[in-house]
PDB file as gemmi writes it, atoms N, CA and C in Angstrom:
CRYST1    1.000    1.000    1.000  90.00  90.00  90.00 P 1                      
ATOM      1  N   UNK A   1     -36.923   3.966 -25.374  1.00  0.00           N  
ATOM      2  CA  UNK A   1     -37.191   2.740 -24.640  1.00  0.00           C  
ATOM      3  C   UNK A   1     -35.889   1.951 -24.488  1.00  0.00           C  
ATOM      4  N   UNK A   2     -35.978   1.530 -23.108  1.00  0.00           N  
ATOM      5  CA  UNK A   2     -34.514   0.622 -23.004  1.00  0.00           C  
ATOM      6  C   UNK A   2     -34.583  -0.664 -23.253  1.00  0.00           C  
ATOM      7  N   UNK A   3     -33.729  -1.242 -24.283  1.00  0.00           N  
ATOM      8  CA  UNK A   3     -33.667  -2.909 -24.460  1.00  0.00           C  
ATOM      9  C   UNK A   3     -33.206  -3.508 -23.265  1.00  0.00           C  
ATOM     10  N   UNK A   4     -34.390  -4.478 -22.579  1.00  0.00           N  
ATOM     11  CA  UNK A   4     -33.554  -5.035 -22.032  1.00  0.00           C  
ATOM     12  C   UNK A   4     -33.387  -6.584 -21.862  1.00  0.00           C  
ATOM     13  N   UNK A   5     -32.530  -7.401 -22.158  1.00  0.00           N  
ATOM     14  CA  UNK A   5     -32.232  -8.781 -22.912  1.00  0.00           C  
ATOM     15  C   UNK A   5     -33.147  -9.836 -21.732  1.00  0.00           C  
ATOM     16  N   UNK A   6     -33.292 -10.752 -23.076  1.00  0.00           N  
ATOM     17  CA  UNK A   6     -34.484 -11.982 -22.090  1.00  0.00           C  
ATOM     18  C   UNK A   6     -33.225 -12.665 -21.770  1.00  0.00           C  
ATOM     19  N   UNK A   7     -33.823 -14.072 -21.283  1.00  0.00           N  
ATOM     20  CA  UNK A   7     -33.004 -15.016 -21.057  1.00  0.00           C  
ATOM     21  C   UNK A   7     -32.398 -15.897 -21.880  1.00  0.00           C  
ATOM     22  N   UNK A   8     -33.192 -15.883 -22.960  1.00  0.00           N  
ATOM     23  CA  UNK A   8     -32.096 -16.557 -23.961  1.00  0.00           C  
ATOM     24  C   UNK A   8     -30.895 -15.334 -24.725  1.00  0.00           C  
ATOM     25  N   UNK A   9     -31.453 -14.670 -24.461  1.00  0.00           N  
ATOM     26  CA  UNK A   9     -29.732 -13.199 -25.039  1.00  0.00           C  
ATOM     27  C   UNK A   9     -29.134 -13.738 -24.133  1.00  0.00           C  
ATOM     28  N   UNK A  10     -29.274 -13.191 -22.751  1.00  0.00           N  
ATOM     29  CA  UNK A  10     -28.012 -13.609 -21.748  1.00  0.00           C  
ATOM     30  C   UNK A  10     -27.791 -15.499 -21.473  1.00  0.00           C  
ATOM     31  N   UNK A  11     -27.759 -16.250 -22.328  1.00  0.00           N  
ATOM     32  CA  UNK A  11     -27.751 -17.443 -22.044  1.00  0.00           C  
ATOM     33  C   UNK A  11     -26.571 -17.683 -23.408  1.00  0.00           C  
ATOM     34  N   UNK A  12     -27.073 -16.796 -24.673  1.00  0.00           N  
ATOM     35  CA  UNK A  12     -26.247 -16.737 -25.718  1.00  0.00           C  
ATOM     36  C   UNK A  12     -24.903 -15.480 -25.478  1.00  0.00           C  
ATOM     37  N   UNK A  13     -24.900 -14.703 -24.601  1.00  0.00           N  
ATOM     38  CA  UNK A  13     -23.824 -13.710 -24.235  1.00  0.00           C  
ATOM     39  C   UNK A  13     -23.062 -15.058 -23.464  1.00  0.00           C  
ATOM     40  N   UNK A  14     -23.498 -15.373 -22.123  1.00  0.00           N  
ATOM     41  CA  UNK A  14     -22.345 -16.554 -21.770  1.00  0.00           C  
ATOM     42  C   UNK A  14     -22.099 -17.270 -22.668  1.00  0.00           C  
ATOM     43  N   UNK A  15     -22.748 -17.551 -23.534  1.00  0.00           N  
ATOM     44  CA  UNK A  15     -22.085 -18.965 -23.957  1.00  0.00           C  
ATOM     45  C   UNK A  15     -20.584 -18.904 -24.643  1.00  0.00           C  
ATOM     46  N   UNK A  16     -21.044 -16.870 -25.574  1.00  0.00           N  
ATOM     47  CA  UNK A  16     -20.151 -16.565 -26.251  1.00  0.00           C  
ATOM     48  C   UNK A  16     -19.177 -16.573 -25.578  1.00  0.00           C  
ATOM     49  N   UNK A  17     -19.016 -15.747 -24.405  1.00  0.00           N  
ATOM     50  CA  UNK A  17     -18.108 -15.677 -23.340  1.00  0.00           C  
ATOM     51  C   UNK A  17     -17.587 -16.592 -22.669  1.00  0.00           C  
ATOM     52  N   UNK A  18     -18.132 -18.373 -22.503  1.00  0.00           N  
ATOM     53  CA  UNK A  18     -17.251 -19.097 -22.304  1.00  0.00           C  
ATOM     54  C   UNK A  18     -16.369 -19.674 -23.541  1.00  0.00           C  
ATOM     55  N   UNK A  19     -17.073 -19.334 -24.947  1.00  0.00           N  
ATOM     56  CA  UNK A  19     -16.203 -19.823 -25.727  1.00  0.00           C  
ATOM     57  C   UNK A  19     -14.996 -19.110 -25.804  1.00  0.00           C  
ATOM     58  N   UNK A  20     -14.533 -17.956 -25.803  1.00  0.00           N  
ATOM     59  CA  UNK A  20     -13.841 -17.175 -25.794  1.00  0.00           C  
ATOM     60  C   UNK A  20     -12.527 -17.338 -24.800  1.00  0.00           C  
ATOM     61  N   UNK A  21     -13.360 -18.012 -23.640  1.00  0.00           N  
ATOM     62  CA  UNK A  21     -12.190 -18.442 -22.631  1.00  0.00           C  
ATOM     63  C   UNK A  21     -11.658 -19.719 -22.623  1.00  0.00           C  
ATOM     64  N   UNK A  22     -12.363 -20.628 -23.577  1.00  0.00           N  
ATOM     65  CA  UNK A  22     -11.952 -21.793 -24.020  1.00  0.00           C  
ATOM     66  C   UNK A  22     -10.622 -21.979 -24.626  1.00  0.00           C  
ATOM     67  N   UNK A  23      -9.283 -22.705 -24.300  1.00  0.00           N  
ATOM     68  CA  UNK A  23      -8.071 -22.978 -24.568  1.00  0.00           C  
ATOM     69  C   UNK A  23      -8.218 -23.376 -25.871  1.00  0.00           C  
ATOM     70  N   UNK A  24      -7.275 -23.254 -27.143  1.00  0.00           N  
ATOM     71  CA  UNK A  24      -7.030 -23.990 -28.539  1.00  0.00           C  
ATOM     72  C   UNK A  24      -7.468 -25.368 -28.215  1.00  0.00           C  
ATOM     73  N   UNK A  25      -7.744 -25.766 -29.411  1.00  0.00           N  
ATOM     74  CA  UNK A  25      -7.517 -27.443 -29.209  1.00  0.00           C  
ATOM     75  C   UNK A  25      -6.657 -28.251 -30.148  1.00  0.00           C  
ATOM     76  N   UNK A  26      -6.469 -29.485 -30.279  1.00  0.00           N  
ATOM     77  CA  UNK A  26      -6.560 -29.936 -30.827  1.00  0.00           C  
ATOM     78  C   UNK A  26      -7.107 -30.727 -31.712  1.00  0.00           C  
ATOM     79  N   UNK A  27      -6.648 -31.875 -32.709  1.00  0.00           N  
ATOM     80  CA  UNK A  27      -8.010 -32.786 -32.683  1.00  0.00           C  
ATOM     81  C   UNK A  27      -6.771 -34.529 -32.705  1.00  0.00           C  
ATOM     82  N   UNK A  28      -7.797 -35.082 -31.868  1.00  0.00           N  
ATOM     83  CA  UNK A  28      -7.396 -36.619 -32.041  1.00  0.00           C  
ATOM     84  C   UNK A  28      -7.011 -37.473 -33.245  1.00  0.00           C  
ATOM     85  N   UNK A  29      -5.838 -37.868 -33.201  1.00  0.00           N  
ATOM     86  CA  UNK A  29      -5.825 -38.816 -34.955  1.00  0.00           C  
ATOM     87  C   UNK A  29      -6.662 -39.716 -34.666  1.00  0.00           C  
ATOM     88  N   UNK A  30      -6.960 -40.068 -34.216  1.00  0.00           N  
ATOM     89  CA  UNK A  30      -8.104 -41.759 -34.124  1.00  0.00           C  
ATOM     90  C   UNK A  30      -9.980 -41.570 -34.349  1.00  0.00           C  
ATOM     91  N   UNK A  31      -9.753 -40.689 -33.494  1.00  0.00           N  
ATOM     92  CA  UNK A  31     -11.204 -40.641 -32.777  1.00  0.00           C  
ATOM     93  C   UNK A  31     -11.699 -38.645 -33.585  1.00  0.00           C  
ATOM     94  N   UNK A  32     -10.953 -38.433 -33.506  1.00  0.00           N  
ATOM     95  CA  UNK A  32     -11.007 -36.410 -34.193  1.00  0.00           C  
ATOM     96  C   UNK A  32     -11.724 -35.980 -33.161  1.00  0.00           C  
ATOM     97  N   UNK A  33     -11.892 -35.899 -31.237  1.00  0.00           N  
ATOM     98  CA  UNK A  33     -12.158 -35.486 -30.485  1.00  0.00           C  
ATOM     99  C   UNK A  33     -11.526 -34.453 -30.512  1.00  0.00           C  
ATOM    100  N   UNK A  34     -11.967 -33.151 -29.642  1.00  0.00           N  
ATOM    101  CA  UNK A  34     -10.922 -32.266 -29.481  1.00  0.00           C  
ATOM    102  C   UNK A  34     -10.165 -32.641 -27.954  1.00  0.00           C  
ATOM    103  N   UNK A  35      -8.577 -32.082 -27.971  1.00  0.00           N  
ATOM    104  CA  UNK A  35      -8.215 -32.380 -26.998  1.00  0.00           C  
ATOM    105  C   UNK A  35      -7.630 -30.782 -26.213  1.00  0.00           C  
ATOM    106  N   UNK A  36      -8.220 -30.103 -25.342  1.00  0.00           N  
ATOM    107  CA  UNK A  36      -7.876 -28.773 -25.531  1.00  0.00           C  
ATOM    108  C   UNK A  36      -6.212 -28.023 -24.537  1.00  0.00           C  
ATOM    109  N   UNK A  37      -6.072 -27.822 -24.948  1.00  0.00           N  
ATOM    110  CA  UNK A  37      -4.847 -27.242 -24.064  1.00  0.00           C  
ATOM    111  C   UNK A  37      -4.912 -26.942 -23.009  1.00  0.00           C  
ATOM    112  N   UNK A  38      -3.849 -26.783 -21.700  1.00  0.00           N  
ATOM    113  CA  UNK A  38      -3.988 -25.866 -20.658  1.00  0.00           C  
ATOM    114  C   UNK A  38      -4.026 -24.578 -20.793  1.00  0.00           C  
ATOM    115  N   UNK A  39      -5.163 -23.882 -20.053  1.00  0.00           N  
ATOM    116  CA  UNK A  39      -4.516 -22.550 -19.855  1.00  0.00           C  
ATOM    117  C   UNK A  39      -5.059 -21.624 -18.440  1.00  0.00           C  
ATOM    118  N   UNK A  40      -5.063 -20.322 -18.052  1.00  0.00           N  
ATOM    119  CA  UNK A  40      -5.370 -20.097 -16.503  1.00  0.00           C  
ATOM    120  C   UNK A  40      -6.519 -20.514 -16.282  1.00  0.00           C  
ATOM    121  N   UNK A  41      -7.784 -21.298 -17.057  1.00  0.00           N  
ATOM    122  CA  UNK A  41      -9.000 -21.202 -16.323  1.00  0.00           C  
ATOM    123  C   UNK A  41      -8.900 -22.981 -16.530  1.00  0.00           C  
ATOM    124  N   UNK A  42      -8.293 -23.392 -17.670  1.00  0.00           N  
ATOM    125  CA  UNK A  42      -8.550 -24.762 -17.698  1.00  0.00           C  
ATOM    126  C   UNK A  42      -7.263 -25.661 -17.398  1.00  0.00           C  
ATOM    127  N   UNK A  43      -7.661 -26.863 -17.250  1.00  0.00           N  
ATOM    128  CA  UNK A  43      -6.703 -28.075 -17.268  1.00  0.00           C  
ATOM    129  C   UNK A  43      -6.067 -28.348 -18.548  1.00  0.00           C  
ATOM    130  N   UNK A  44      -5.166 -28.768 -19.028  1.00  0.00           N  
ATOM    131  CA  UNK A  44      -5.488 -30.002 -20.063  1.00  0.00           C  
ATOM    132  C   UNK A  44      -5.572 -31.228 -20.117  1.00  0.00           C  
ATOM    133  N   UNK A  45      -6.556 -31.513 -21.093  1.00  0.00           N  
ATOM    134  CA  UNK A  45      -7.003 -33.200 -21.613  1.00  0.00           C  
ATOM    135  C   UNK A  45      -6.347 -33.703 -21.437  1.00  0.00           C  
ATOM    136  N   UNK A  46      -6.367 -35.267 -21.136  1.00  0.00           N  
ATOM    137  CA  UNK A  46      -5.303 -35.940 -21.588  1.00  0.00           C  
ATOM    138  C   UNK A  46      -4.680 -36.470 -22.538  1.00  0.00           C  
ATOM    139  N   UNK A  47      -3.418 -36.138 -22.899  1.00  0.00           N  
ATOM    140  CA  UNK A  47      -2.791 -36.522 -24.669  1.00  0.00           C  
ATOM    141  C   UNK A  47      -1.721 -37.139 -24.757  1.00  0.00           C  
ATOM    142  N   UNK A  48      -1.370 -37.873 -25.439  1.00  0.00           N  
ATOM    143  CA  UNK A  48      -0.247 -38.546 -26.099  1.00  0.00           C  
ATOM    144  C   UNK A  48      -0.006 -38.649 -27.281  1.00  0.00           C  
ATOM    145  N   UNK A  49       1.346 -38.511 -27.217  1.00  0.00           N  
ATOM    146  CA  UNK A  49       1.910 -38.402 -28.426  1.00  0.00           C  
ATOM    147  C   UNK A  49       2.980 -39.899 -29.088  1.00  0.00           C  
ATOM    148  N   UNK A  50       2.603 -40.529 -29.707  1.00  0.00           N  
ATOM    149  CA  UNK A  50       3.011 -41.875 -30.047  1.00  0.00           C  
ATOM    150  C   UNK A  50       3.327 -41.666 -31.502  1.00  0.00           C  
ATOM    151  N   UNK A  51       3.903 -42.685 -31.807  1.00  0.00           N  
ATOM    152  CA  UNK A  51       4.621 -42.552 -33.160  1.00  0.00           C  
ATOM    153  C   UNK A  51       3.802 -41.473 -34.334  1.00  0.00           C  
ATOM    154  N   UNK A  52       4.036 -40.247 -33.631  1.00  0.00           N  
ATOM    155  CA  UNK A  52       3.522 -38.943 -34.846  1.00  0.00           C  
ATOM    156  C   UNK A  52       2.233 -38.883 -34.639  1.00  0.00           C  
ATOM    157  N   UNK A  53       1.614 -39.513 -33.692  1.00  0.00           N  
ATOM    158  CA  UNK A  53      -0.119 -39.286 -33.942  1.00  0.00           C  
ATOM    159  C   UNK A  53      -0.192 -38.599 -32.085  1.00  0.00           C  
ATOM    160  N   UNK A  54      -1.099 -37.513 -32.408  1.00  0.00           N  
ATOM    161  CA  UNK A  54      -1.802 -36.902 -30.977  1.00  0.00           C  
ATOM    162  C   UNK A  54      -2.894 -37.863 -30.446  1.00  0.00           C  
ATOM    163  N   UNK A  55      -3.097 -38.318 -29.528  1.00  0.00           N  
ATOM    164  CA  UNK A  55      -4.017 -39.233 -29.516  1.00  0.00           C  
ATOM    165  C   UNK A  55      -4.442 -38.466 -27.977  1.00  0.00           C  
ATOM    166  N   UNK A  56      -5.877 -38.958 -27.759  1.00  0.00           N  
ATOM    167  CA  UNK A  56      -6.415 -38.231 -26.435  1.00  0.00           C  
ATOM    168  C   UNK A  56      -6.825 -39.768 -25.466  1.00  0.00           C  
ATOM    169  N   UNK A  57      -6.690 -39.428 -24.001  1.00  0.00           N  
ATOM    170  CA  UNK A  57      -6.880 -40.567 -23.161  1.00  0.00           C  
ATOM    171  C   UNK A  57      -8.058 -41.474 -23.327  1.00  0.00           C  
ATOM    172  N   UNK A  58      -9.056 -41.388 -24.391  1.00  0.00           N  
ATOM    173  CA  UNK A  58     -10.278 -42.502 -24.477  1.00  0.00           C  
ATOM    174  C   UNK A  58      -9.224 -43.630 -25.295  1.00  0.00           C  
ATOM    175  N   UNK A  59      -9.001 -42.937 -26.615  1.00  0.00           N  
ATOM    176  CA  UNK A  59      -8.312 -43.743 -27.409  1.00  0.00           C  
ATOM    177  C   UNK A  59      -6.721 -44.843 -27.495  1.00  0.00           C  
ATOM    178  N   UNK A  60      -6.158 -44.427 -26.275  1.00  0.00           N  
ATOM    179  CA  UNK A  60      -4.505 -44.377 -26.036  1.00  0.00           C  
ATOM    180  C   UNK A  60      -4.790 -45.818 -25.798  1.00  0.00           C  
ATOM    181  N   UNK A  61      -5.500 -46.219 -25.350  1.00  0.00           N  
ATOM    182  CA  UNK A  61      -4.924 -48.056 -24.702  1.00  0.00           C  
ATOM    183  C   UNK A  61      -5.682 -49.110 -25.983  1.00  0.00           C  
ATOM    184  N   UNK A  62      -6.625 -48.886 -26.912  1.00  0.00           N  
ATOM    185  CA  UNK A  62      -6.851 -49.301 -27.794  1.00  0.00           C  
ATOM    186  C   UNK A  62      -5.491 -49.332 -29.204  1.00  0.00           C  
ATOM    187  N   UNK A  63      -5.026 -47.680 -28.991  1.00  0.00           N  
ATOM    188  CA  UNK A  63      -4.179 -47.679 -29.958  1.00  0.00           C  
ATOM    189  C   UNK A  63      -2.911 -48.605 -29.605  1.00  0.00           C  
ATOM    190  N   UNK A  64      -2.386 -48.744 -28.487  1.00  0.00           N  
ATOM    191  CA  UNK A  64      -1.650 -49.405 -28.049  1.00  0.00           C  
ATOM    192  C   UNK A  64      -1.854 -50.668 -27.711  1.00  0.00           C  
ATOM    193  N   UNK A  65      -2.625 -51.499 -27.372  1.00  0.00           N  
ATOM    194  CA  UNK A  65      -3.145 -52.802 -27.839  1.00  0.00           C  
ATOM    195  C   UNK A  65      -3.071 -53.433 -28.953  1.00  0.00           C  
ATOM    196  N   UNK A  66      -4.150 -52.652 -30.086  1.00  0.00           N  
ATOM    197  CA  UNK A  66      -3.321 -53.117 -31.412  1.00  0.00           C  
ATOM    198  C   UNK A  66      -2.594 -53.031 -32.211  1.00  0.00           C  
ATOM    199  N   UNK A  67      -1.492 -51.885 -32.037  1.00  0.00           N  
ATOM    200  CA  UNK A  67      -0.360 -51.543 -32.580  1.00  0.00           C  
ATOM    201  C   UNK A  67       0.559 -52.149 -31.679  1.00  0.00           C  
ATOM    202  N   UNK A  68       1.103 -52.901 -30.876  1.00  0.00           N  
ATOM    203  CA  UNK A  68       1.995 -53.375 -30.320  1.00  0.00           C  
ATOM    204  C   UNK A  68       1.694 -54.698 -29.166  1.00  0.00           C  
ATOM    205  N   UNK A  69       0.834 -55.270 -29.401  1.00  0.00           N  
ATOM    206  CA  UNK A  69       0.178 -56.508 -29.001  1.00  0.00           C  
ATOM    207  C   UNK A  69       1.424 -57.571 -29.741  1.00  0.00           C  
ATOM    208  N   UNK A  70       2.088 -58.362 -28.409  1.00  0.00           N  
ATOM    209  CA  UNK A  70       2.826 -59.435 -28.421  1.00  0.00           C  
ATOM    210  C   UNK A  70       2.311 -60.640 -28.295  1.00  0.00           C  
ATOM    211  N   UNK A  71       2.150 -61.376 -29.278  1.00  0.00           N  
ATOM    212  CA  UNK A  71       1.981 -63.092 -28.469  1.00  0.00           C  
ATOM    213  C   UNK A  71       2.844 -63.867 -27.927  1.00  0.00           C  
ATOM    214  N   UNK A  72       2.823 -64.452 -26.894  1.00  0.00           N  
ATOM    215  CA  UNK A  72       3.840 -64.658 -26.233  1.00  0.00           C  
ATOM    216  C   UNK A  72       3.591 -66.024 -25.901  1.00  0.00           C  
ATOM    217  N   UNK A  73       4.991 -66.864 -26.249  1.00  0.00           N  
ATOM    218  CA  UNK A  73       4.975 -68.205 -26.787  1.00  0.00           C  
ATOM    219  C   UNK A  73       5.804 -68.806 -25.890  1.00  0.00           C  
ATOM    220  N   UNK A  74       5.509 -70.477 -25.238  1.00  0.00           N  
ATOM    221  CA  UNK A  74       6.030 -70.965 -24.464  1.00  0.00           C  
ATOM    222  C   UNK A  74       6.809 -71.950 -25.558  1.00  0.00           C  
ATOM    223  N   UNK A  75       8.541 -72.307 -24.981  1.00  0.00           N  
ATOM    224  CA  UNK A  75       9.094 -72.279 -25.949  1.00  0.00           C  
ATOM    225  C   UNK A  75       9.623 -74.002 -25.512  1.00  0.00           C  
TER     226      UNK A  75                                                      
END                                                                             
């Protein structure tokens, strides 16, 4: 008799198969999102790199707000 796979096998074969084509990642110092690399099928995230920390584009304008927030004084 021939096996032949339902729809949840072939739903769990892609899935395996997109993980597989999935780029490394990283992970965010702030937030521990992953941020994944470029490679031929994907883009990459958006990342920055600021004083030693990888940070991904949700987190970047928070980190920079309160790490370098000036008050600025009329003199």
């Amino acid at each position: 008799m021939t096996y032949i796979p339902d729809a949840a096998d072939l739903y769990e074969q892609h899935e395996r198969r997109q993980e597989e084509r999935r780029p490394p990642s990283v992970k965010c110092d702030i937030c521990g999102d992953e941020i994944h690399m470029e490679n031929d099928l994907y883009e990459q995230d958006d990342a920055y790199e600021i004083d030693g920390y990888t940070i991904c584009g949700e987190c970047i304008q928070d980190y920079i707000k309160n790490k370098y927030y000036k008050q600025l004084r009329a003199g």
